[in-house]
C-alpha positions in Angstrom: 32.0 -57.9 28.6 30.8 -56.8 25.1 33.0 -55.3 22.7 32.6 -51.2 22.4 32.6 -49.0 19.1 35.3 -46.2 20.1 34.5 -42.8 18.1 36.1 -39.3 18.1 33.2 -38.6 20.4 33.8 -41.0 23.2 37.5 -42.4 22.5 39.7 -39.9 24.9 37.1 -40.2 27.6 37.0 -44.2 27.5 41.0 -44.1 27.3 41.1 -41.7 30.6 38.5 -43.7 32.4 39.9 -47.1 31.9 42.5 -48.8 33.5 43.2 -50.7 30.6 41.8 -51.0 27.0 42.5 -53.7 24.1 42.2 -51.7 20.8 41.2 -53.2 17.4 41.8 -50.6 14.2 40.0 -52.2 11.7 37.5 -52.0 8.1 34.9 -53.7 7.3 36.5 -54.2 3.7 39.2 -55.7 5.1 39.1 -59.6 5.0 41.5 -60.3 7.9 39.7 -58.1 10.2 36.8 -60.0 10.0 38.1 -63.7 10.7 39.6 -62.0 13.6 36.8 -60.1 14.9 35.4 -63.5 16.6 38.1 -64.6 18.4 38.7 -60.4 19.6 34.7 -60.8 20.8 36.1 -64.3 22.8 38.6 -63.1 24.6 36.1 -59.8 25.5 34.5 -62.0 27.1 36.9 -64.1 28.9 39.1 -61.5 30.1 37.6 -59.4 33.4 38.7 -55.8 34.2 39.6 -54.9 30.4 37.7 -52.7 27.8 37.5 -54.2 24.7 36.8 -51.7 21.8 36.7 -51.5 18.5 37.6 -48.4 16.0 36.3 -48.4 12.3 39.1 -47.2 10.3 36.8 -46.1 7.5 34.7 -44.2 9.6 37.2 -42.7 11.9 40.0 -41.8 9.7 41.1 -39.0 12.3 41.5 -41.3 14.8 43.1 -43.7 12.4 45.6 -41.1 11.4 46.2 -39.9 15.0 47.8 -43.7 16.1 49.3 -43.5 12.3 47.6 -46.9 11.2 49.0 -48.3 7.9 48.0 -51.9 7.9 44.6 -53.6 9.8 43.9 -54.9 12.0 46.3 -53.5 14.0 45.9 -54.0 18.1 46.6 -51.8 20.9 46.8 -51.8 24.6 46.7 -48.6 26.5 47.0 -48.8 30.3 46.3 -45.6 32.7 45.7 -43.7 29.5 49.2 -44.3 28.0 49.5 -46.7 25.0 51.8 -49.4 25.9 51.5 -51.9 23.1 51.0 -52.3 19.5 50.8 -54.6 16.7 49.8 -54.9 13.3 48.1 -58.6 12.9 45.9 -60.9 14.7 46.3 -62.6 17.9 45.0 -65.6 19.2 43.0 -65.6 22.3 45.5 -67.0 24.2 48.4 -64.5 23.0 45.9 -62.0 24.0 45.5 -63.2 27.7 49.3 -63.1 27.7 49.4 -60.0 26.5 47.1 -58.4 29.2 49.0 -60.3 31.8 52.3 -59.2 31.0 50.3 -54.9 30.5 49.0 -55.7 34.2 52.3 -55.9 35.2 54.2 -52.6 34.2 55.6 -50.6 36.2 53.3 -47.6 34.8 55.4 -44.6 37.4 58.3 -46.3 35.6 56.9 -45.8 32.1 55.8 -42.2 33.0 58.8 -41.4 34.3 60.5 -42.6 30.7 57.8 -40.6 28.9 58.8 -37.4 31.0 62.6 -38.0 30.1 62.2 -37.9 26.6 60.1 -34.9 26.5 
């Protein structure tokens, strides 16, 4: 599946309308982001029933604010609409598989539940 450009415009509906989404925050200054974005790309496309988007820091500061980005890339996995992992850095393609593996397997009533409690 190709990689998708996530905007203000279109980034809470493809959150809602997912089951899960791999996030990368990134620039295009920003030299790490770019060796990365390959290997992101590879795993896209090796990896069925995941969204794989991308969000331009530079041109959605708002949203870049909103997660509170300081350092890119930074990756993020939201499952059922609830973010469930994050981390500034790059992955390898296989840390990424893992990754997805281990978000397939929450317990998302559990994690709801959780979220409920400490509201």
């Amino acid at each position: 599946m190709a990689v998708i450009e996530l905007t203000q415009h279109n980034f809470d509906e493809t959150i809602a309308n997912n089951e899960i989404i791999m996030l990368d925050f990134w620039a295009p200054w920003c030299g790490p982001c770019l060796q990365f974005a390959p290997t992101f790309e590879q795993a896209s496309e090796q990896i069925d029933e995941v969204v794989f988007a991308k969000v331009n820091t530079e041109d959605e500061q708002i949203l870049a604010s909103r997660f509170a980005i300081r350092s890119i890339p930074t990756l993020m996995i939201f499952r059922q609409g609830v973010g469930i992992f994050s981390h500034s850095g790059t992955l390898s393609v296989a840390d990424i598989k893992d990754l997805i593996t281990k978000a397939k397997d929450i317990d998302m009533d559990a994690v709801r539940k959780k979220l409920a409690e400490e509201k």
